[in-house]
Each structure stands twice: as C-alpha cells, then as structure tokens.
N, C-alpha and C positions, 0 to 999 in steps of 0.2 A: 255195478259201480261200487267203489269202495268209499267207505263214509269215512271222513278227520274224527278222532279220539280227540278230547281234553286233558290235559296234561296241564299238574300243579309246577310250581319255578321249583320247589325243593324235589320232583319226582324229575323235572329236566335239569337240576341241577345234578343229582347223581348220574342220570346218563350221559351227558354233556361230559363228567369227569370219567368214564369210560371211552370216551371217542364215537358213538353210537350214534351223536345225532350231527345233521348237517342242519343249519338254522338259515332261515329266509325272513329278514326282518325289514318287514312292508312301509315300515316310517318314511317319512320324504328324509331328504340326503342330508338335512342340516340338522337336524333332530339324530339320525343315524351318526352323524359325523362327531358330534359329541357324546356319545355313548353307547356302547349297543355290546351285546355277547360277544367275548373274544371270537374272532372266525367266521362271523356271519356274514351273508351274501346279503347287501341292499337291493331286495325286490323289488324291479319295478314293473310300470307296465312296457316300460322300451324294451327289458333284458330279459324279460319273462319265458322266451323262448327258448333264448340262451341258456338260462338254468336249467331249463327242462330239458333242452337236449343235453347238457351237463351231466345227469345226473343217471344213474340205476335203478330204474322203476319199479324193481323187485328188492334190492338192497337197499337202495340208499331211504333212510328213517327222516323224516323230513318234521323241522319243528317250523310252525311260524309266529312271529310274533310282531306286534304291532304295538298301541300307544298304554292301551288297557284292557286287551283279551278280546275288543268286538266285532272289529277289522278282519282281524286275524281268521276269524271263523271262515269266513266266503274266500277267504284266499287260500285257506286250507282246501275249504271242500273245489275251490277249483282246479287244484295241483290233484286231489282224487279223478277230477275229471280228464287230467291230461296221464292217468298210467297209474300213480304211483299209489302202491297200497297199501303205508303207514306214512300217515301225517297227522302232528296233532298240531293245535291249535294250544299258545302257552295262555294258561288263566292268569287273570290278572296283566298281560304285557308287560309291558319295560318299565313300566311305572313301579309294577310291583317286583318286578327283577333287580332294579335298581336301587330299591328300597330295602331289597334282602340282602344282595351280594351288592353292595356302590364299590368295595374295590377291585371286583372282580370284571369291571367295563371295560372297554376298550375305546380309544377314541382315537381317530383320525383326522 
C-alpha cells in the first residue's frame, strides 16, 4: 500500500499552476463554499466513491486539504487505501492557503 507524501501550499501552489494536481477539499460545504482552491472537488463522505471511481489511480496526483493540515492526513492515507499512488496531504490547509494566496480562492 501506498503512503500520502506532505506537500508545502507554495510546492502545491507551483504544481497546481502546471495543471498536475487534482484537489479534494474535505471541509463541510459551507466553509468550502466560501472559499476553497479554484477546481476542487468538495469531498465528502456521500461522494467519496464517486470521486474514486472518477479518477486514474495511476495518473491522477491527488492533493487533499482540509481546515489546517490534520484532517487531511487520514483522508489522504485513505484514498492510498482505495488505489491511488500519489496523494499528499497540503500542510498547513486552507487556513494557511488562504493566507498565502486569499486572491487566488474560489467561492460558490
């Protein structure tokens, strides 16, 4: 089984600007709806399968992020548990994403 990597906002901010990563951000929906990485898919536990079936378990680069980095860990290592074998886990979360890049959010 494959282990989630840690990943800095400014090491997922360059690859995010290549197109590399696909992002899965675990927040509840009202928290996500006011702000979250342009593109992310609000993971949850209803759609979780959804995504997984969604996705390229050998291609697709899977970032996740959650409130402040802690979350994020067990929902990384669980998405190693369903296949896929790069996933990191972003340090710091959206607290600290939002605090580096705040024009770069997206809200719905």
């Amino acid at each position: 089984m494959t282990q989630f990597q840690h990943i800095s906002i400014e090491q997922a901010h360059a690859r995010l600007q290549n197109g590399e990563l696909v992002v899965a951000d675990i927040r509840d929906a009202r928290s996500f709806a006011m702000g979250h990485i342009k593109g992310a898919f609000n993971l949850n536990n209803d759609n979780a399968a959804a995504f997984v079936g969604q996705q390229d378990k050998q291609q697709s680069v899977i970032l996740v992020a959650c409130y402040h980095g802690a979350s994020s860990q067990s929902a990384a290592q669980y998405l190693c548990t369903q296949g896929f074998e790069q996933v990191y886990s972003l340090d710091g979360g959206m607290t600290a994403w939002a605090s580096q890049y705040p024009t770069e959010l997206e809200r719905s």
